[in-house]
Each structure stands twice: as C-alpha cells, then as structure tokens.
C-alpha positions as CSV (number, residue, x, y, z in Angstrom):
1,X,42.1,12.9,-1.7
2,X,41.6,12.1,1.8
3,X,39.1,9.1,2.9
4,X,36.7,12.4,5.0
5,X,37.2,14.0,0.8
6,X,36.0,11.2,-0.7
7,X,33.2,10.5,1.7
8,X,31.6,14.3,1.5
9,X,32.0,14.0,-2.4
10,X,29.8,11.0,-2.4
11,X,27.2,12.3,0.1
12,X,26.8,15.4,-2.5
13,X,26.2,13.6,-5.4
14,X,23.4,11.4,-2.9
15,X,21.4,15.2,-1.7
16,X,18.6,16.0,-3.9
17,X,15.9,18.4,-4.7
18,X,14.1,18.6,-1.1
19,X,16.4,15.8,0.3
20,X,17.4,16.5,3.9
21,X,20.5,16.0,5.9
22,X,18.7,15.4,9.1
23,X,16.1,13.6,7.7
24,X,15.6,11.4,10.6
25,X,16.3,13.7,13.9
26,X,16.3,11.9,17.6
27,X,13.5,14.1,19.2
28,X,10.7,15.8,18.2
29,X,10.0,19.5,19.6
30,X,7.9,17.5,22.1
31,X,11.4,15.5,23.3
32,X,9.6,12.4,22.1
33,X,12.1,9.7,20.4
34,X,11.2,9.8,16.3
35,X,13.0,7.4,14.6
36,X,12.9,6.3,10.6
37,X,8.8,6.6,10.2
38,X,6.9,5.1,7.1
39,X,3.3,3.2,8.0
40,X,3.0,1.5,4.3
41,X,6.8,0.5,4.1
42,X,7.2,1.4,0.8
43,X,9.5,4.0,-0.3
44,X,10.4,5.9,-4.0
45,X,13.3,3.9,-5.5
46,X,13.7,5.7,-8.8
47,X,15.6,8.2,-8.0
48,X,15.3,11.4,-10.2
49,X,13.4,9.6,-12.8
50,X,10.1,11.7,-13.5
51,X,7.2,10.1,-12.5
52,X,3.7,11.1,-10.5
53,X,4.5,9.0,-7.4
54,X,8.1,10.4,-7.0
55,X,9.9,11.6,-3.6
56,X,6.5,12.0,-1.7
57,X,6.9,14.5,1.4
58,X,9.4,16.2,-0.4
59,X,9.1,20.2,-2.0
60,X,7.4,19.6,-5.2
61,X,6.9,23.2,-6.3
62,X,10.2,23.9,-5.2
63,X,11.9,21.3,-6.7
64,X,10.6,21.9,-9.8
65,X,11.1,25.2,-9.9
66,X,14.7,24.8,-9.2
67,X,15.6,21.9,-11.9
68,X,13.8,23.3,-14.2
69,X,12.1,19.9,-14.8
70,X,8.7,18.3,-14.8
71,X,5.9,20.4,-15.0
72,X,5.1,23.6,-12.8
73,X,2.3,22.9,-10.3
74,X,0.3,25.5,-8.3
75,X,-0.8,23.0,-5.7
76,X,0.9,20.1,-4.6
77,X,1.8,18.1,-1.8
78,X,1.4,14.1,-0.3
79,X,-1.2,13.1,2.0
80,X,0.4,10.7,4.6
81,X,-1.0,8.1,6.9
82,X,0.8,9.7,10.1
83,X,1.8,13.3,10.7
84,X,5.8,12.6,11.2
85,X,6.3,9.8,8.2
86,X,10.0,10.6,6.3
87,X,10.8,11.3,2.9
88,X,9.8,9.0,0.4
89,X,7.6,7.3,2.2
90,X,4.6,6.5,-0.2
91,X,1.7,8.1,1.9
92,X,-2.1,6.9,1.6
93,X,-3.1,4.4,-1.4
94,X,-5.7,6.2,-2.4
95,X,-7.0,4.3,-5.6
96,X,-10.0,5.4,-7.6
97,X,-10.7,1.9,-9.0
98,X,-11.0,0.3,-5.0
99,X,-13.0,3.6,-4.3
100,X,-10.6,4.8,-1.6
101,X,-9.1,8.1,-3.6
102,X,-8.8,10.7,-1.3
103,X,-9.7,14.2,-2.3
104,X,-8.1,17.9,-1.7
105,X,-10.6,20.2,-2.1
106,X,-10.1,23.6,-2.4
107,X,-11.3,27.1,-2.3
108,X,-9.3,29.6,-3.7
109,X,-8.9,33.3,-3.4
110,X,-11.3,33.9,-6.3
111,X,-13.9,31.8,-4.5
112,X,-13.2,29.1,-6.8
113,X,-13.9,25.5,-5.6
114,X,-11.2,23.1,-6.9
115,X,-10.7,19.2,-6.1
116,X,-7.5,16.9,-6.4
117,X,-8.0,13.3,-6.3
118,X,-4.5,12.3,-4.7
119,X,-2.9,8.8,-6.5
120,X,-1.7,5.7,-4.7
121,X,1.7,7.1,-3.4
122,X,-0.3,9.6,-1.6
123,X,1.1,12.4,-4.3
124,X,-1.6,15.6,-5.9
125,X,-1.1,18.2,-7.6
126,X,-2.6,20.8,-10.2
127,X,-1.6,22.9,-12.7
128,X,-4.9,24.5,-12.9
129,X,-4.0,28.4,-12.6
130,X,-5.6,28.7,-8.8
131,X,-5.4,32.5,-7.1
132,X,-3.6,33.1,-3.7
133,X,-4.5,32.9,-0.7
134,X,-6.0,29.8,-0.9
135,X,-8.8,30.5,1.3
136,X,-9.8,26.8,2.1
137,X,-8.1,23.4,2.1
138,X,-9.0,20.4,3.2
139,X,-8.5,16.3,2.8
140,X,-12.0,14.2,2.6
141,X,-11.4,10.7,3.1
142,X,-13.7,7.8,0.8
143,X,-15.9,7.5,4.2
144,X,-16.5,11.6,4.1
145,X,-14.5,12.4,7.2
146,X,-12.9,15.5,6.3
147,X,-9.3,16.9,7.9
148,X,-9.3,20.8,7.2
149,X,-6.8,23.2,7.3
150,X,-7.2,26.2,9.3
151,X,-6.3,29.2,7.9
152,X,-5.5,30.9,4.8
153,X,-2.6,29.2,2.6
154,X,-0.2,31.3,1.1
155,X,0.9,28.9,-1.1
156,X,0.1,25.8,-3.1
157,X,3.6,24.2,-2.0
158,X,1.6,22.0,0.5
159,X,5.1,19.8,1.5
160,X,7.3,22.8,2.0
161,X,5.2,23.5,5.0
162,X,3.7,19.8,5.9
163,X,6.9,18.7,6.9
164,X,7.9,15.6,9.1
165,X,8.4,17.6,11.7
166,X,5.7,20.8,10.8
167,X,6.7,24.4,10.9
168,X,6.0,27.5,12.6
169,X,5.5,30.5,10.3
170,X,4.3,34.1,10.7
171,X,1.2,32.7,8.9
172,X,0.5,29.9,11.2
173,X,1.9,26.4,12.2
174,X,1.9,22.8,10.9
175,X,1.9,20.2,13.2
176,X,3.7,17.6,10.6
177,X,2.5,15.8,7.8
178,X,-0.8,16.4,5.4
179,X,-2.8,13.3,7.2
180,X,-6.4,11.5,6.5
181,X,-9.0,11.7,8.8
C-alpha cells in the first residue's frame, strides 16, 4: 500500500458523524481570514462515546439518525459564544446551579410553548414530540436579553443549519452559529 493509501485510510477511520473535511476554511463569504475559532478553549475529547456534551456544533438529529445510536431528538442544537466557533468547541457554560443556564424557548406549530435549558457545553435538545414548523425560536440569556430567530423553522436540527459558516436555504439564511445575546 502506497504511503498517499495509507494516509487516506487513516483520515477515513478519523471522519465522523457531522465531521467536516474543511472544517476550518481561509475566508469567510465576507473574504475575512477565519482561522481555528473556539472562545472557551475547550473542546470534546471523547470521541464517539455517548454523552450530553458530545461534538457540540455538529448535526445531532442527523447523526443520530444515521448511527442508529443515542436517542432521537426533535430539537437540538449548541448555543455558542461567537457565530463562526468550529466543531467541538464547547459553546456557552450555561450552569443552572451558578444561575447562568440559557434557555431555548419555543413555539411550535400547534402553538405550543416549549423551553430547553441548554447544559454547560452549550448542547440542548428535546425529545418532547414538538409539531413543524416551529413557529418561534429564540435564546434568552440569565440577564433576559433574548436572540430570536426570524422565521419559521422547518426543522428541529438547529446545527445542520447554524453552521460555522451559516447557510442559505430557500427557507432563509443563517448567519453562523446559534449565539447568546
């Protein structure tokens, strides 16, 4: 086996659910120079091993729904501290005992009002049978800022679309990451 061989065989058994090749990219769309991003300079070491703090920014429903593994959310997502952090980062430490938990509250397409305290990696996520569109979403910070999403959500797969570097979608655009206020 060639030296190239050996080297793409390792990189595959490295990729994960969610992991991406160009995880870091030079430029944003905005021709500004990104770089690896993570405010609290902590990042998941475990690997595939189940947990509720694991791979933060990365496609949770999706994920799970491809492995087969873990349980299967309606919501979930990672709020971050900036809008362009990477993979893995752990996002905001929001903590329940220190009273900084930050909330996801939701409406959904039932009218039902629905809230997710995120944990200390940043991570939330329900499993509470919810009805799409979600017609509401929004992060309230422990000082009762609020950052809202505007629009309908079409999903609960909140990182699919909150992305390091956001999306554009016939539904609407993210600018990047789900942030605090």
């Amino acid at each position: 086996m060639s030296d190239l061989a050996k080297l793409l065989a390792a990189s595959a058994l490295l990729v994960s659910c969610g992991s991406d090749p160009r995880q870091w990219p030079d430029l944003d769309a905005a021709g500004v120079p990104l770089g690896p991003v993570c405010r609290s300079g902590n990042y998941w070491p475990y690997g595939e091993r189940g947990d509720n703090h694991m791979h933060p920014g990365r496609d949770c429903i999706g994920c799970h729904t491809r492995s087969g593994h873990g349980p299967v959310f309606t919501v979930a997502g990672t709020i971050f501290n900036a809008p362009h952090e990477v993979d893995d980062c752990f996002g905001y430490d929001s903590d329940t005992r220190n009273h900084t938990a930050a909330e996801v509250q939701i409406v959904d397409g039932n009218g039902v009002a629905f809230t997710i305290i995120a944990n200390r990696s940043g991570n939330f996520y329900t499993t509470y049978p919810l009805r799409f569109p979600l017609r509401h979403v929004q992060v309230r910070a422990p000082d009762g800022s609020i950052n809202e999403m505007f629009g309908a959500a079409s999903s609960g797969d909140c990182n699919s679309c909150h992305t390091r570097l956001g999306t554009v979608s016939p539904l609407g655009e993210s600018p990047g990451r789900v942030t605090m206020p």
